[in-house]
C-alpha positions as CSV (number, residue, x, y, z in Angstrom):
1,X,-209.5,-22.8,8.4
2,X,-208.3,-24.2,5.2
3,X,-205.3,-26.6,4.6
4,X,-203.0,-25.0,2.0
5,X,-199.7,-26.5,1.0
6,X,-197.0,-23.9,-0.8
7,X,-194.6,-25.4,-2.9
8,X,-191.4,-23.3,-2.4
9,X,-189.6,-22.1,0.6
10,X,-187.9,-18.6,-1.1
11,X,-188.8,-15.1,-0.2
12,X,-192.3,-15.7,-2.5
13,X,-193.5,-19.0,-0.6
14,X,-192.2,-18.2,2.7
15,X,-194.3,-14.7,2.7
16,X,-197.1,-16.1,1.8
17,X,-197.1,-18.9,4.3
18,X,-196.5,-16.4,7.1
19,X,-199.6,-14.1,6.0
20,X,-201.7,-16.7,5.3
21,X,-201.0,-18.8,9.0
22,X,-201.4,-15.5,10.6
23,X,-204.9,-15.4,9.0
24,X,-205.8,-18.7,10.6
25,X,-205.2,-21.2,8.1
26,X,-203.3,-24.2,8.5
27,X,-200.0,-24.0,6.4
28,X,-197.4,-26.6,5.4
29,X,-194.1,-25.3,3.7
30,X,-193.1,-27.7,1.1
31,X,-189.6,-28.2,0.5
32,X,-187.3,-30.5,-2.7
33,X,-185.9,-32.2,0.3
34,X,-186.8,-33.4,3.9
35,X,-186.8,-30.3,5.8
36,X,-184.6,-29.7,9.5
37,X,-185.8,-26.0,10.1
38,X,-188.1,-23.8,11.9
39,X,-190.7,-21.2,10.3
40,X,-189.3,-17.4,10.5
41,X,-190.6,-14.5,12.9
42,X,-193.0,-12.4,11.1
43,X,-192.9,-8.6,12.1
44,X,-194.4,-9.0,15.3
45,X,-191.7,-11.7,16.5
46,X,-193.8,-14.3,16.4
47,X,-193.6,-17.5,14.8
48,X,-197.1,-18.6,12.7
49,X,-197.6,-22.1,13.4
50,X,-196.9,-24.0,10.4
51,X,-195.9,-27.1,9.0
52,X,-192.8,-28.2,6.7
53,X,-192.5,-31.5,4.5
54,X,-191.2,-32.5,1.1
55,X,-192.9,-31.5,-1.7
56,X,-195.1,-34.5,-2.0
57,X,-196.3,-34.8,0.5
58,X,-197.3,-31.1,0.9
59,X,-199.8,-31.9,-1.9
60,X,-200.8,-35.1,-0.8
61,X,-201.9,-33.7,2.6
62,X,-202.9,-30.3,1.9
63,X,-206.3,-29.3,0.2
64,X,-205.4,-26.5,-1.7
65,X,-201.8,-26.0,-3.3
66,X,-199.9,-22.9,-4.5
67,X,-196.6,-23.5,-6.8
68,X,-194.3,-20.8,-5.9
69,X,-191.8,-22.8,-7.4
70,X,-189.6,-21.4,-10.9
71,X,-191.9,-21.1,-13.6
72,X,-189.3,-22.7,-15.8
73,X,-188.9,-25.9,-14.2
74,X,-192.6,-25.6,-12.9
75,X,-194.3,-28.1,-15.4
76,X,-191.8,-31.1,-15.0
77,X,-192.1,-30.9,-11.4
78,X,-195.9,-30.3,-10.8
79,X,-196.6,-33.0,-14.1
80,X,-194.8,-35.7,-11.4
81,X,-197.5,-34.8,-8.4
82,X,-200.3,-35.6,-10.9
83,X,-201.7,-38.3,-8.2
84,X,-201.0,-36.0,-5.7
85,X,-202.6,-33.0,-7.2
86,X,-206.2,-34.7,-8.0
87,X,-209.4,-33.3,-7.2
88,X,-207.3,-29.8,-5.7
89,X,-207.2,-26.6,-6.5
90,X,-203.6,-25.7,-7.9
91,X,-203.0,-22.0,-7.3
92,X,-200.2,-20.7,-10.2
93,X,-198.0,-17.8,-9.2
94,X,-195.1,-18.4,-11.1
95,X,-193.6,-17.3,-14.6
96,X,-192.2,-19.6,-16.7
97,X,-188.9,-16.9,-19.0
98,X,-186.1,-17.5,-19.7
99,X,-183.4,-15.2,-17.9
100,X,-180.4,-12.8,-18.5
101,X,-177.2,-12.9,-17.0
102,X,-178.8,-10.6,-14.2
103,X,-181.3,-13.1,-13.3
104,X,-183.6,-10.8,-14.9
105,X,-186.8,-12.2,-17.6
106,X,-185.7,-12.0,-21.0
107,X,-188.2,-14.0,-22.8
108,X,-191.2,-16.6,-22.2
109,X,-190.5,-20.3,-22.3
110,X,-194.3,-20.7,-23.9
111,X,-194.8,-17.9,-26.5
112,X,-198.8,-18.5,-27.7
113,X,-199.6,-20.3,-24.6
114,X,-199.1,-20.3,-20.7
115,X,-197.5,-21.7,-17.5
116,X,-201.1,-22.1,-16.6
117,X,-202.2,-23.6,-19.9
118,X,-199.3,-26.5,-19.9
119,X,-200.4,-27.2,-16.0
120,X,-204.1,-27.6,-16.6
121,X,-203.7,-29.7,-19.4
122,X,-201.1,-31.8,-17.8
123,X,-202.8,-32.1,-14.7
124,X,-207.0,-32.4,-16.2
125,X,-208.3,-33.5,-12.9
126,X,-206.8,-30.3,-11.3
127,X,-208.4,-27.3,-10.6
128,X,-206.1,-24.5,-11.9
129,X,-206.1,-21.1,-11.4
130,X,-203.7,-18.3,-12.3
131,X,-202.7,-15.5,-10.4
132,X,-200.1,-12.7,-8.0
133,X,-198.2,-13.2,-10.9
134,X,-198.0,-9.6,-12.2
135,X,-196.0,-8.0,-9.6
136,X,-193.4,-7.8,-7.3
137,X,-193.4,-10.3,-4.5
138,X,-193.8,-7.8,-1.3
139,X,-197.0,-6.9,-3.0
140,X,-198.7,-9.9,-2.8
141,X,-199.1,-9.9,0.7
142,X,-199.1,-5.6,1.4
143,X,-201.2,-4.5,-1.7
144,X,-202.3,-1.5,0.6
145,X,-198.7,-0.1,0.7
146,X,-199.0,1.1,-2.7
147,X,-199.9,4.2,-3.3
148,X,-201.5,3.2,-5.9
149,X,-204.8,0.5,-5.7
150,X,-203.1,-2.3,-7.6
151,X,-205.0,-5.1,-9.7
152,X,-204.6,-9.0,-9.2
153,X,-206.1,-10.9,-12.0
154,X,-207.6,-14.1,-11.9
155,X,-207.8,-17.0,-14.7
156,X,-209.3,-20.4,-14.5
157,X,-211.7,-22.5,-16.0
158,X,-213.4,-23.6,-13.1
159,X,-215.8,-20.5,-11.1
160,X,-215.5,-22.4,-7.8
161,X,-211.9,-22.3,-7.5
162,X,-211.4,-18.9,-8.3
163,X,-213.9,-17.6,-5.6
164,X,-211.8,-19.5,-3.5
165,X,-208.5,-17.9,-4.6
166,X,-210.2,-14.8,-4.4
167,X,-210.9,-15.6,-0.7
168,X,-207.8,-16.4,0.1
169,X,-206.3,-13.2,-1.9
170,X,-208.8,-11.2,0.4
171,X,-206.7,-13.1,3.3
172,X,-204.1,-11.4,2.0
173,X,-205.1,-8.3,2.1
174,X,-206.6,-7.6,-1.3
175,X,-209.8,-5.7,-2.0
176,X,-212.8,-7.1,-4.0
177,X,-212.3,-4.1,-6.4
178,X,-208.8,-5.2,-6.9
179,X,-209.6,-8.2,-8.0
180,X,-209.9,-9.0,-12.3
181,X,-211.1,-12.1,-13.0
182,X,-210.5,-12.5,-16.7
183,X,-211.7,-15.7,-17.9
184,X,-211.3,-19.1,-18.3
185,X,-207.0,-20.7,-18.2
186,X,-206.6,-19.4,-22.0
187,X,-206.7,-15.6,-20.8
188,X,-203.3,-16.6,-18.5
189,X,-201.3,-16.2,-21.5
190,X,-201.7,-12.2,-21.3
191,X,-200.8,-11.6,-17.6
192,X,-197.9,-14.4,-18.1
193,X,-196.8,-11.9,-20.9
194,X,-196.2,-8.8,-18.8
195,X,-193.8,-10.5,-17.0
196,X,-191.6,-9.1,-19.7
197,X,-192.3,-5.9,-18.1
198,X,-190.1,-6.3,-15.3
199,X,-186.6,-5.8,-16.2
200,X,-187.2,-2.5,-17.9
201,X,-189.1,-1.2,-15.3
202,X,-186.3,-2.6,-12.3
203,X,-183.5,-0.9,-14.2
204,X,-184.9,2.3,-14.7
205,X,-186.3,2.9,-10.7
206,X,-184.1,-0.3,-8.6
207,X,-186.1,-2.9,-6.9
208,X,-189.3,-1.2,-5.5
209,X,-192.3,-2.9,-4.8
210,X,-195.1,-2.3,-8.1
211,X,-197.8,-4.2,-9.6
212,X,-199.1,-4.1,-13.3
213,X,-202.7,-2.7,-12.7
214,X,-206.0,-1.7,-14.3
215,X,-206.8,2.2,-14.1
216,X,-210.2,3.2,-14.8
């Protein structure tokens, strides 16, 4: 069982706590403020045991973090939990764009670099590693209900932490041939880029649930 604290208590954070407490591991929901609530039913009805505290203390008390906060805002707020965040592995799943009127992705707040990039060199005594960041949320915990095998990419300068990730992807139901593990934090840039992807795609066929995948 490992401790993992998700930053972010939207639709993204809030599935990914319920699949990954339902996989045995020992979850606490971080919230911006003191939390007075109870963790959802999944499907089944039940209610995955988990934790909920403010966001510092969620990476304070947790050994593994995953920001599934707004990109945009991402790199102030994870640059403040530098103490908190040392000797971890910080697991990336945002996008830091700029947005539309829609609320849709119109451009990247880092053109030439990365979320990613900003976050490991911010946070040097953190492991980072990129990732789920190249589809739409209800994939990253049902990748089988495509019809399609869909690719998650992995980027990270350190080899340890992204076998973990990819242990904890697997928790999530993704296979080891779904998995691309591209390279060191640099190669976040390109995945962070087809973000831009999105709203084209979403206007043409509404909101259904795709990933941007490898076919070979």
């Amino acid at each position: 069982m490992t401790s993992i604290g998700i930053l972010g208590t939207g639709r993204v954070g809030s599935g990914l706590a319920r699949t990954l407490a339902t996989a045995g591991h020992q979850i606490t929901l971080g919230h911006r403020q003191p939390p007075q609530e109870t963790p959802a039913a999944d499907e089944t009805g039940a209610v995955p045991e988990m934790r909920h505290a403010d966001q510092r203390t969620t990476a304070a008390t947790t050994d593994i973090v995953i920001n599934a906060t707004p990109g945009d805002t991402a790199l102030e707020r994870l640059s403040a939990l530098h103490t908190e965040l040392a000797g971890k592995i910080l697991i990336d799943i945002s996008n830091a764009t700029l947005h539309t009127p829609d609320g849709l992705p119109s451009d990247l707040c880092y053109p030439g670099s990365s979320l990613a990039e900003r976050l490991q060199r911010a946070l040097p005594a953190t492991r980072v590693v990129k990732t789920l960041n190249t589809m739409l949320f209800p994939v990253m915990t049902a990748p089988a209900e495509l019809s399609t095998p869909p690719t998650v990419y992995l980027s990270g300068d350190d080899a340890d932490a992204k076998a973990i990730t990819a242990g904890l992807l697997a928790d999530l139901g993704w296979k080891p041939e779904w998995i691309e593990d591209l390279g060191d934090i640099t190669t976040a840039r390109a995945t962070e880029a087809l973000v831009l992807l999105v709203p084209h795609v979403l206007r043409r066929h509404g909101f259904r649930p795709f990933a941007v995948s490898l076919a070979r």
